[in-house]
C-alpha positions as CSV (number, residue, x, y, z in Angstrom):
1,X,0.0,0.0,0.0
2,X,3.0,2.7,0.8
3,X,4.6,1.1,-2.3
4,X,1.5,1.8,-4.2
5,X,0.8,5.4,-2.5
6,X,4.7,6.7,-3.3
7,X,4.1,5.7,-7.1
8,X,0.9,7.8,-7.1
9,X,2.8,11.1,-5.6
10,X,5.5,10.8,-8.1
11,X,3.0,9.8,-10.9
12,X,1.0,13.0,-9.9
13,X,3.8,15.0,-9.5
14,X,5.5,13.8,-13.1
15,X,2.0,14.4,-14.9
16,X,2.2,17.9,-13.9
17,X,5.8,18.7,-15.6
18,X,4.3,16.6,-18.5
19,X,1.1,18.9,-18.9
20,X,3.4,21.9,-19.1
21,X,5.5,20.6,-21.5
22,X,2.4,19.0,-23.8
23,X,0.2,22.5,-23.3
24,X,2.6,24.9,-25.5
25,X,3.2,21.7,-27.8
26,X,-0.2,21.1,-28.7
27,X,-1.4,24.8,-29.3
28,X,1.5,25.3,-31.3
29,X,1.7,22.1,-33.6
30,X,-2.4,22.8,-34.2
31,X,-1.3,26.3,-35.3
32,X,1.5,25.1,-37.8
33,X,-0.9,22.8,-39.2
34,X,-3.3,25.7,-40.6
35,X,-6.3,23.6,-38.0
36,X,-8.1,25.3,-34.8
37,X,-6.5,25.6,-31.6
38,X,-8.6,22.9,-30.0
39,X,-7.6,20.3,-32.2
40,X,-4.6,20.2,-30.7
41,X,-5.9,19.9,-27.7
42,X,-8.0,17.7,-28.5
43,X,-5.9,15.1,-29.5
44,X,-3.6,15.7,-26.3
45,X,-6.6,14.7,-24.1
46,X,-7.3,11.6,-26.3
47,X,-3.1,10.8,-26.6
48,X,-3.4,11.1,-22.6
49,X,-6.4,9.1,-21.6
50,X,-7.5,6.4,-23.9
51,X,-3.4,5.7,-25.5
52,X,-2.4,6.1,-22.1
53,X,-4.7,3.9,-20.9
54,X,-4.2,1.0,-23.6
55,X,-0.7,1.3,-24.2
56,X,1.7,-0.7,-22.7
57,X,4.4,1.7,-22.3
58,X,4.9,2.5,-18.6
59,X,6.0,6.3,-19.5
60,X,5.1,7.0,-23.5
61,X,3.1,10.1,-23.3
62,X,1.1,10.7,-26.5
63,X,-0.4,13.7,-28.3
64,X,0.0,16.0,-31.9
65,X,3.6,15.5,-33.2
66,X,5.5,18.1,-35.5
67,X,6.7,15.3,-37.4
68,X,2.6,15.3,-39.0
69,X,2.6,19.2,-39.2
70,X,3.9,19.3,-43.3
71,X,1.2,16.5,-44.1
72,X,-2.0,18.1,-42.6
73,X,-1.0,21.8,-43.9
74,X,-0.6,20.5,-47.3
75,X,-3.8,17.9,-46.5
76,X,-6.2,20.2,-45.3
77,X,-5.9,22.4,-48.4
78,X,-5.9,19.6,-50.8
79,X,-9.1,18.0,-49.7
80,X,-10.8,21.2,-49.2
81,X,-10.9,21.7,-45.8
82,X,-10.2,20.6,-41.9
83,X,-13.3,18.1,-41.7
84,X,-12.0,16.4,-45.0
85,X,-8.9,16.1,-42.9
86,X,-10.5,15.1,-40.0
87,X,-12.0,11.6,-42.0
88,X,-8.4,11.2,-43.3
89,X,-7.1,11.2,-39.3
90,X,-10.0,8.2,-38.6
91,X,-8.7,6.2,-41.5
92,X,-5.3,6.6,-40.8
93,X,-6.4,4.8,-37.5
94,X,-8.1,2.6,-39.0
95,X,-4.9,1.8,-40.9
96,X,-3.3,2.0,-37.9
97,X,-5.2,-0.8,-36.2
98,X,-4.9,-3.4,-39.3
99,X,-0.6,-2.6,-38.8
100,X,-1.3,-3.5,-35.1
101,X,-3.3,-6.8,-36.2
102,X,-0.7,-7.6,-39.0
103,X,2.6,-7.6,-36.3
104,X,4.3,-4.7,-38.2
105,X,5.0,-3.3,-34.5
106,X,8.4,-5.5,-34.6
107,X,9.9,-3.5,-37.4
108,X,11.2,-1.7,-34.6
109,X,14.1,-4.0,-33.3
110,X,16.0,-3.2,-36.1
111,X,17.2,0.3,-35.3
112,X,20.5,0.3,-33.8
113,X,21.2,1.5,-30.5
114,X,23.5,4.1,-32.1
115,X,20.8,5.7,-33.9
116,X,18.5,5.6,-30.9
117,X,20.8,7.4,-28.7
118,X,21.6,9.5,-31.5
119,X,17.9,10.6,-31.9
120,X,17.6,11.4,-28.4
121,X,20.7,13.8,-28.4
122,X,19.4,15.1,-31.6
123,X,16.3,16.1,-30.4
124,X,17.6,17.2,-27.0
125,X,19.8,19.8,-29.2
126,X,17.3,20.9,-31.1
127,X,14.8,21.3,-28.1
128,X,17.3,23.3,-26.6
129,X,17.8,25.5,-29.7
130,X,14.7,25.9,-30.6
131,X,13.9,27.4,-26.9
132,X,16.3,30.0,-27.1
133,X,14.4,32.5,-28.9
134,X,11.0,31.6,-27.0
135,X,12.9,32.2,-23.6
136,X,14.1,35.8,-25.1
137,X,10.8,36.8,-26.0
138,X,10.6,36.0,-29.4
139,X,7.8,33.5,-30.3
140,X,7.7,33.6,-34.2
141,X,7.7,30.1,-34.9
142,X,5.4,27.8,-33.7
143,X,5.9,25.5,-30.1
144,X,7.5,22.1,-31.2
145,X,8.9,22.8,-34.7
146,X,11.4,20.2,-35.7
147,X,12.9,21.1,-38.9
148,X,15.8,23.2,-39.9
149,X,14.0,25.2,-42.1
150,X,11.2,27.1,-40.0
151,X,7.5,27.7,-41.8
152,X,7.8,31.8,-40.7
153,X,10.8,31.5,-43.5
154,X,13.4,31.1,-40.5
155,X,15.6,28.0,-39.9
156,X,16.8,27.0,-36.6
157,X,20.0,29.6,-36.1
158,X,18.9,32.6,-38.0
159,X,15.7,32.6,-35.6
160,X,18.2,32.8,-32.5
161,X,20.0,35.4,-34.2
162,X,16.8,37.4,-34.9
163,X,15.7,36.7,-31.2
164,X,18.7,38.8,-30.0
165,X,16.7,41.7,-32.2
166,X,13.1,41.2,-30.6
167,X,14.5,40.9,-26.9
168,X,11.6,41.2,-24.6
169,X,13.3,42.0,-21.1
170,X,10.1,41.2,-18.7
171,X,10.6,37.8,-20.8
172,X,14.2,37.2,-20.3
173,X,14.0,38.1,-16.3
174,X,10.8,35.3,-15.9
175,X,13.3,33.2,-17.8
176,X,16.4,33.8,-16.2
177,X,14.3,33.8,-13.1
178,X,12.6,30.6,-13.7
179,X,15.7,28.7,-14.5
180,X,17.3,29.5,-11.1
181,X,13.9,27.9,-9.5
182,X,14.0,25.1,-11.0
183,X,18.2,24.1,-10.5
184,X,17.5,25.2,-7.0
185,X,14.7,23.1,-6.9
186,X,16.0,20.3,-8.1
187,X,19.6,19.8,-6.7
188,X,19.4,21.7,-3.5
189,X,15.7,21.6,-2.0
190,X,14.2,18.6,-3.1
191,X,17.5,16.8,-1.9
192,X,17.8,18.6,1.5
193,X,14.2,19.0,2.9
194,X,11.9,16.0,2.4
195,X,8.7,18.3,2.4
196,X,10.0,19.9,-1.0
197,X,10.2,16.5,-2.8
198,X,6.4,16.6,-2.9
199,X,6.3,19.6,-4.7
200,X,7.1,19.5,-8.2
201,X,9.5,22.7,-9.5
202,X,8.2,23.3,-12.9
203,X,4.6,24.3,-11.1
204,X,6.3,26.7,-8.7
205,X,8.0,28.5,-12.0
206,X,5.2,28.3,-13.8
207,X,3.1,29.8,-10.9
208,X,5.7,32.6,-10.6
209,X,5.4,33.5,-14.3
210,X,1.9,34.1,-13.8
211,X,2.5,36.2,-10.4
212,X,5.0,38.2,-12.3
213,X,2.6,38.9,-15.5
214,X,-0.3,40.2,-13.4
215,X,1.9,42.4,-10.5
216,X,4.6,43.5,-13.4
217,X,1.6,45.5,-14.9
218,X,1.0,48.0,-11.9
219,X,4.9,48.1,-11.1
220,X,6.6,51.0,-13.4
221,X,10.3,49.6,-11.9
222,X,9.4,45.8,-13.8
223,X,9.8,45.3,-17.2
224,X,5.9,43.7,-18.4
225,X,5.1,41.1,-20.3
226,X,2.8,41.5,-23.6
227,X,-0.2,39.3,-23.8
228,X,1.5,38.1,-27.2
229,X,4.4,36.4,-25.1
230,X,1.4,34.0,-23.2
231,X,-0.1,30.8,-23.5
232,X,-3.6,31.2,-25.8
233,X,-5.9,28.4,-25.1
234,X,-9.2,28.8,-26.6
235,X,-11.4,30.1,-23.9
236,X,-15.2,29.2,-24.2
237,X,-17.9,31.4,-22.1
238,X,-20.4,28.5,-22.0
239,X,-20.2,24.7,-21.7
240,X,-22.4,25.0,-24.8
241,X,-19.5,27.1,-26.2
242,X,-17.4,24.4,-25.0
243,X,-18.6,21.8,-27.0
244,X,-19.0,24.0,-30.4
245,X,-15.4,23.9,-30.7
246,X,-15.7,20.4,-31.7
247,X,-15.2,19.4,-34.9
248,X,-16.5,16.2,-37.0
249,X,-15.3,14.5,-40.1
250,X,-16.8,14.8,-43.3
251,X,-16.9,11.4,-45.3
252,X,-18.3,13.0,-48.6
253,X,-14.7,12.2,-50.2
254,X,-14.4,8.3,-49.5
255,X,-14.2,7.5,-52.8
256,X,-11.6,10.4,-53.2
257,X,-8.3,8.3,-54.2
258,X,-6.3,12.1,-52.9
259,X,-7.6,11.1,-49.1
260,X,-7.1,7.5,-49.1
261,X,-3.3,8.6,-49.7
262,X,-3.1,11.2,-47.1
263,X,-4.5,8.5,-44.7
264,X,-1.9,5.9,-45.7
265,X,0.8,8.4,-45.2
266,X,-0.5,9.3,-41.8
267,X,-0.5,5.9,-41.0
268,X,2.9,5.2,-42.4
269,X,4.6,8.3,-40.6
270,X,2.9,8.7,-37.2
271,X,3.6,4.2,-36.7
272,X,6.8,5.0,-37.5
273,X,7.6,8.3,-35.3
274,X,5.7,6.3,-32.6
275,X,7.5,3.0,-32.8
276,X,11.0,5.3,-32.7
277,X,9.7,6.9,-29.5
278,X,8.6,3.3,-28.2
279,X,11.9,2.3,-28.9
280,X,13.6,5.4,-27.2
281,X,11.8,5.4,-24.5
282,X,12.5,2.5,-23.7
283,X,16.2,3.0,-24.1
284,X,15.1,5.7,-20.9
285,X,13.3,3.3,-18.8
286,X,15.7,2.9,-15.6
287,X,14.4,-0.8,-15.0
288,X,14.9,-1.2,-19.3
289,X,11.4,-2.7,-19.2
290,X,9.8,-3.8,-23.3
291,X,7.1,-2.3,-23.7
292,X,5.2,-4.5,-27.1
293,X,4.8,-2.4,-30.1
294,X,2.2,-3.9,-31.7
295,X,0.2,-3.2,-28.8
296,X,1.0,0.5,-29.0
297,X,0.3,0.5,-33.0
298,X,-3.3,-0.5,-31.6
299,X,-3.4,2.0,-28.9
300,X,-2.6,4.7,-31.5
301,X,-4.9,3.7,-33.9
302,X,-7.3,3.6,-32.0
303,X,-6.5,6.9,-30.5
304,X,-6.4,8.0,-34.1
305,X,-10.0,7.0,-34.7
306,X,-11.3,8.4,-31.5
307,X,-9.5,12.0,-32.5
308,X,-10.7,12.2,-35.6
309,X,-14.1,11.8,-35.0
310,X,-14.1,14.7,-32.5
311,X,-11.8,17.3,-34.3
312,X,-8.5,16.3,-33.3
313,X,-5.3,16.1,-34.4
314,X,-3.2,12.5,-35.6
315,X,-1.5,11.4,-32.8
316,X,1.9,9.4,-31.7
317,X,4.1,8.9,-28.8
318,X,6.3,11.9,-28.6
319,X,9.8,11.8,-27.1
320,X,9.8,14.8,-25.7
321,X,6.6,14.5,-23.4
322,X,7.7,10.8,-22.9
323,X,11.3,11.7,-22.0
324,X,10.2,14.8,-19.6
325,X,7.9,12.3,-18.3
326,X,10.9,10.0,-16.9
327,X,12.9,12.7,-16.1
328,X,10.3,13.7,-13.9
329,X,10.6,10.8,-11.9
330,X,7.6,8.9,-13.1
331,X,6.4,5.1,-12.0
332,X,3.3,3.9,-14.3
333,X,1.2,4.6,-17.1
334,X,-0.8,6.7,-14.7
335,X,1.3,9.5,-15.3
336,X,0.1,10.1,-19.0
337,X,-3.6,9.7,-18.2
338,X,-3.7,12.1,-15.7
339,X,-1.8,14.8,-17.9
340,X,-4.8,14.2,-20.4
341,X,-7.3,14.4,-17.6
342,X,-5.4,18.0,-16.6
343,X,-5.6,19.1,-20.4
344,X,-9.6,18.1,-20.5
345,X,-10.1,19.9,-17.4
346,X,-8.2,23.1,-17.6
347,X,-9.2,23.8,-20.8
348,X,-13.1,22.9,-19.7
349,X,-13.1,24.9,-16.9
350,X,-9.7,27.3,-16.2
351,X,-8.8,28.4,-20.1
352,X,-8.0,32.0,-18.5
353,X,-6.1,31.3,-16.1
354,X,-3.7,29.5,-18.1
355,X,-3.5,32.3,-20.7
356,X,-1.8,34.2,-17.6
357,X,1.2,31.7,-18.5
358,X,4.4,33.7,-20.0
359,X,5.9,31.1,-22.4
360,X,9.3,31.9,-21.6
361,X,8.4,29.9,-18.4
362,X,7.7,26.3,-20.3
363,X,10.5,27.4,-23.0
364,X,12.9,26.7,-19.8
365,X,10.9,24.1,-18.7
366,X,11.8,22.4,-22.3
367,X,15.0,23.7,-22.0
368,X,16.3,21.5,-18.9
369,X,14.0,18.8,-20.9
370,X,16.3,19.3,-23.9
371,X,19.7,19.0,-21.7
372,X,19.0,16.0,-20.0
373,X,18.5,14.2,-23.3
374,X,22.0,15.2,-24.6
375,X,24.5,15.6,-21.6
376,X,27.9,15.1,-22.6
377,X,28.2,11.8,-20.4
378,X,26.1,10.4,-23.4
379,X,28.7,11.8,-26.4
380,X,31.5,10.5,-24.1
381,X,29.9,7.1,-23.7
382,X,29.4,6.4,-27.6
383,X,32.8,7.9,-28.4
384,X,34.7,5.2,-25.8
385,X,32.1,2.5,-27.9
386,X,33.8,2.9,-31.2
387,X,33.7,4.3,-34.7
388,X,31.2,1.8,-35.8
389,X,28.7,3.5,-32.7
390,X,30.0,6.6,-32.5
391,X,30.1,8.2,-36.2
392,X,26.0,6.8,-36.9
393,X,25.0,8.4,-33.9
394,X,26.6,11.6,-34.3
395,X,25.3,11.4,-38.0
396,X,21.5,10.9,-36.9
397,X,22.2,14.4,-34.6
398,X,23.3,16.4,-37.3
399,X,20.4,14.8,-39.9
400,X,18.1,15.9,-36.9
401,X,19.2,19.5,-36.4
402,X,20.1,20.6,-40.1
403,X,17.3,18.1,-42.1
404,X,14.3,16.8,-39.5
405,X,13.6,14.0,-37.5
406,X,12.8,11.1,-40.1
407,X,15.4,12.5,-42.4
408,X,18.1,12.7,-39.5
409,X,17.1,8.9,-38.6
410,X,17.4,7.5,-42.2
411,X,20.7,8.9,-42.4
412,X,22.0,7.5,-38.9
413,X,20.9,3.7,-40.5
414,X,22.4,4.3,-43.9
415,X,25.2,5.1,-41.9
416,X,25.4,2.1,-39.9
417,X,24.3,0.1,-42.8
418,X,27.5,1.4,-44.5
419,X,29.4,-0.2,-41.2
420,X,27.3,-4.0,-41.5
421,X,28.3,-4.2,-45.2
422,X,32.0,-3.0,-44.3
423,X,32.4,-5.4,-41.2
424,X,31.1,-7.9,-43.4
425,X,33.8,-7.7,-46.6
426,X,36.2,-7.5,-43.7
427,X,35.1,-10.5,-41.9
428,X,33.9,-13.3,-44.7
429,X,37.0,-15.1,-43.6
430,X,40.4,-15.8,-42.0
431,X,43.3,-17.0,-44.1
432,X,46.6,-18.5,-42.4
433,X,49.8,-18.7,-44.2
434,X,52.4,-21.2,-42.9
435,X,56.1,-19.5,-43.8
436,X,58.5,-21.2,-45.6
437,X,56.0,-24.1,-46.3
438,X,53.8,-22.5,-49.3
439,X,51.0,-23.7,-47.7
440,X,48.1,-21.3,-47.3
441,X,44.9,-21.7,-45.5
442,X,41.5,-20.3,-46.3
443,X,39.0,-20.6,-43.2
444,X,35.5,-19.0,-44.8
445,X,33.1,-17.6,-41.8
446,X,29.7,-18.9,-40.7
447,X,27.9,-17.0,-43.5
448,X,29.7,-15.5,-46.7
449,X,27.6,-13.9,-49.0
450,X,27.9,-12.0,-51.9
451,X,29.2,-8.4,-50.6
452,X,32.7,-10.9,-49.5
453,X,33.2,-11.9,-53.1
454,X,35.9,-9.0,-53.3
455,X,37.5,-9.5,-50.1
456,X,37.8,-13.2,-50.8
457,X,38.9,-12.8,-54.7
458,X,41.7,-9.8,-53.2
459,X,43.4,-12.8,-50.9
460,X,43.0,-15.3,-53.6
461,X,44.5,-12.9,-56.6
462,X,47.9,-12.6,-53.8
463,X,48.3,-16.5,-54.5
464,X,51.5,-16.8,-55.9
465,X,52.9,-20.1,-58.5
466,X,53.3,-23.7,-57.0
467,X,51.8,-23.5,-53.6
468,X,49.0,-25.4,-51.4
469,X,46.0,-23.6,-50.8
470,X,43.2,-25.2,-48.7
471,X,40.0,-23.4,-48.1
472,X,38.4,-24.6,-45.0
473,X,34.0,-24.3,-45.7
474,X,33.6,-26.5,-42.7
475,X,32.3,-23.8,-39.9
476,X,30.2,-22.7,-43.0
477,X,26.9,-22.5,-42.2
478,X,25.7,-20.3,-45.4
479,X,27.6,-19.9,-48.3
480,X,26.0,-17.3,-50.8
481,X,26.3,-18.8,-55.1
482,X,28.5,-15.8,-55.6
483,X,31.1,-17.6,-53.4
484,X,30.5,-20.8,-54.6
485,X,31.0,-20.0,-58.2
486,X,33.9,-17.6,-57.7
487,X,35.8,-20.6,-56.4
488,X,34.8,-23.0,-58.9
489,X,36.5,-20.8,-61.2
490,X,39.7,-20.2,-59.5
491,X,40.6,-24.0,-59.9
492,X,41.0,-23.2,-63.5
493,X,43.2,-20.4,-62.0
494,X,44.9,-23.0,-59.9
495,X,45.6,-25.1,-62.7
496,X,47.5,-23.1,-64.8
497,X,49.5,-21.3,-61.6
498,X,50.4,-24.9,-60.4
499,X,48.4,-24.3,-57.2
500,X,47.4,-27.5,-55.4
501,X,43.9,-26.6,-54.1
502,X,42.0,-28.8,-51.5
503,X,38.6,-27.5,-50.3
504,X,37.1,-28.9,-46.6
505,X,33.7,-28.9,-46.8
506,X,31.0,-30.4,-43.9
């Protein structure tokens, strides 16, 4: 029961930093994506609550991901509007839910570790970056952009730049302020006095933003804050009101071949994004717990389905939610629920009061986020591991921060595909040459395919006049007919060099 009863403080107290992090996230990926405000919210709540509820992640936190914004822009103009969209976002579920059914979930396994790691760096970098100008006060582009090249015609490093142009000062002291809360917070307070442990950092900051925005106003000797550097939920004066800002699909374009393809690349993208997170996540976990991905392609797509047919957003697990979510010291699944349930219910009934939120608060709230993906124990770590781990995870960062995320994770596994195909023409075999005997021995490994042939032919072209050459295919398990045939026709070779040739097989 005390067991049970410490997991629920620190599940509570986790969901909290979560909601701060996802609030910003949501509003800001609905805005890039050309749909209402409350769409992304929307599908928050749903990411939250029902995936939450079905996933079997123990920390994936789910909601609207950047990764989707380029598709529904483009989408929702080419099928003539956001309820068009919206029966897209239920098929794409649907979709979604045939994946689960079908196993695709294991696809995956078969990202290396490098690339991973390298994607959690990346994003922690780019987190950070993309921060910066948000905690100076300029709040051009939109809350969880992830490409290089910005929609507002920026890219990541000219919109820093810029920021040092638009400073906004009331902005930078929250910020500056805000950061010193939370370090305190977390390495002095929470460490010293037990009472403080209970009381989660990121809500004090946030809860001095807001005390700073309302006295700043009536205080000459502050620098203010301008309603333009706040949170903007949608605020609704009724519950009737409430409920009119829900949106349903329109199905008039089934037969449309145009949405049947945005639903299939909704699918496609958002399993993928969500089965990297899964896989990341994981890779966070402190007790480095599975969780089964063909159970989370069902959660989503079911989530999907649900969000679509109330105005929301497509939805996957997103790292950074998920990642602020261990970070924050979290122990179940109940985390993410009750960050949806906050969402539902703030927007429901306390929409004002979280427009009183300077965004500079949450941009250092993501900022510490961002840090504690990529700390330079981690670049240390895969540098001591070797080239072959080191130069694919450093290539997935730089895809990350200069392309954007799927771009930066396809380049990370061409990269370590490029190091599988070298070890493997290194490693087809072993040859042993006995001195001053002319005898030379060929041991093949377990499997030699094709990709050794010129490895293989290299050491047989050295093969000088009148020796012994015995290739060993004993240990073989697999040869590939490449192989096979290549040393069929070196006994002709053999012939005329006057090389005795003896092959071992099983």
């Amino acid at each position: 029961m005390k067991n049970l009863l410490n997991n629920a403080k620190a599940d509570f107290s986790s969901s909290l930093v979560v909601f701060f992090v996802a609030l910003p996230l949501c509003l800001g990926i609905a805005l890039a994506s050309g749909a209402p405000l409350f769409s992304g919210l929307i599908s928050g709540i749903i990411g939250g609550i029902l995936v939450g509820a079905l996933s079997g992640s123990r920390f994936g936190v789910s909601g609207p991901a950047a990764g989707l914004v380029a598709i529904a822009l483009v989408a929702i103009e080419q099928l003539g509007g956001f309820q068009h969209f919206l029966a897209a976002v239920v098929l794409a579920g649907v979709i979604q839910l045939l994946f689960a059914l079908l196993r695709f979930g294991t696809i995956a396994q078969y990202f290396p570790t490098a690339v991973i790691k390298g994607m959690l760096a990346g994003i922690g970098i780019l987190i950070i970056l993309k921060q910066i100008p948000h905690a100076f006060g300029y709040d051009a582009d939109f809350e969880g952009d992830q490409s290089f090249s910005q929609i507002d015609g920026e890219n990541t490093f000219t919109a820093i730049l810029h920021s040092f142009h638009a400073l906004s000062p009331g902005v930078i002291i929250v910020s500056v302020i805000s950061l010193c809360i939370l370090l305190f917070w977390e390495h002095i307070l929470s460490k010293k006095i037990a009472f403080f442990k209970n009381i989660p950092g990121p809500l004090v900051a946030v809860l001095f933003g807001i005390a700073y925005y309302k006295f700043s106003f009536g205080m000459s000797a502050l620098p203010s804050i301008s309603p333009d550097h706040l949170v903007s939920v949608p605020v609704a004066n009724s519950l009737t009101g409430f409920f009119a800002q829900f949106s349903f699909p329109d199905f008039g374009k089934i037969g449309d071949t145009q949405l049947w393809i945005t639903a299939l690349t909704i699918a496609v993208v958002a399993s993928v994004e969500t089965l990297l997170c899964l896989e990341a996540t994981d890779k966070l976990d402190p007790k480095k717990q599975i969780s089964p991905p063909n159970q989370e392609l069902f959660a989503q797509g079911l989530g999907n389905v649900f969000s679509g047919f109330i105005g929301g957003l497509p939805i996957t697990q997103v790292i950074v939610r998920s990642s602020a979510n261990i970070q924050s010291g979290a122990k179940s699944k109940l985390s993410a629920i009750l960050h949806g349930l906050y969402l539902l219910l703030c927007v429901a009934f306390i929409a004002p009061f979280l427009n009183l939120i300077p965004l500079g608060v949450l941009a250092i709230i993501l900022i510490l986020v961002g840090y504690k993906l990529s700390k330079p124990e981690l670049y240390r770590k895969m540098y001591q591991d070797g080239w072959s781990q080191f130069i694919p995870f450093i290539a997935t960062i730089l895809g990350i921060l200069f392309l954007d995320l799927l771009k930066g994770i396809s380049i990370g596994m061409l990269v370590s595909i490029a190091f599988i195909l070298y070890k493997s023409y290194k490693n087809s075999h072993y040859m042993v040459a006995k001195k001053g005997e002319g005898e030379t021995h060929i041991i093949l490994a377990e499997e030699v395919s094709f990709m050794n042939k010129a490895k293989l032919l290299q050491e047989l072209s050295k093969l000088e006049n009148n020796q012994k050459l015995i290739i060993d295919q004993s240990n073989s398990r697999y040869i590939d007919h490449d192989i096979l045939e290549l040393i069929e026709d070196f006994k002709i070779t053999a012939k005329e060099k006057n090389i005795e040739l003896k092959i071992i097989k099983k």
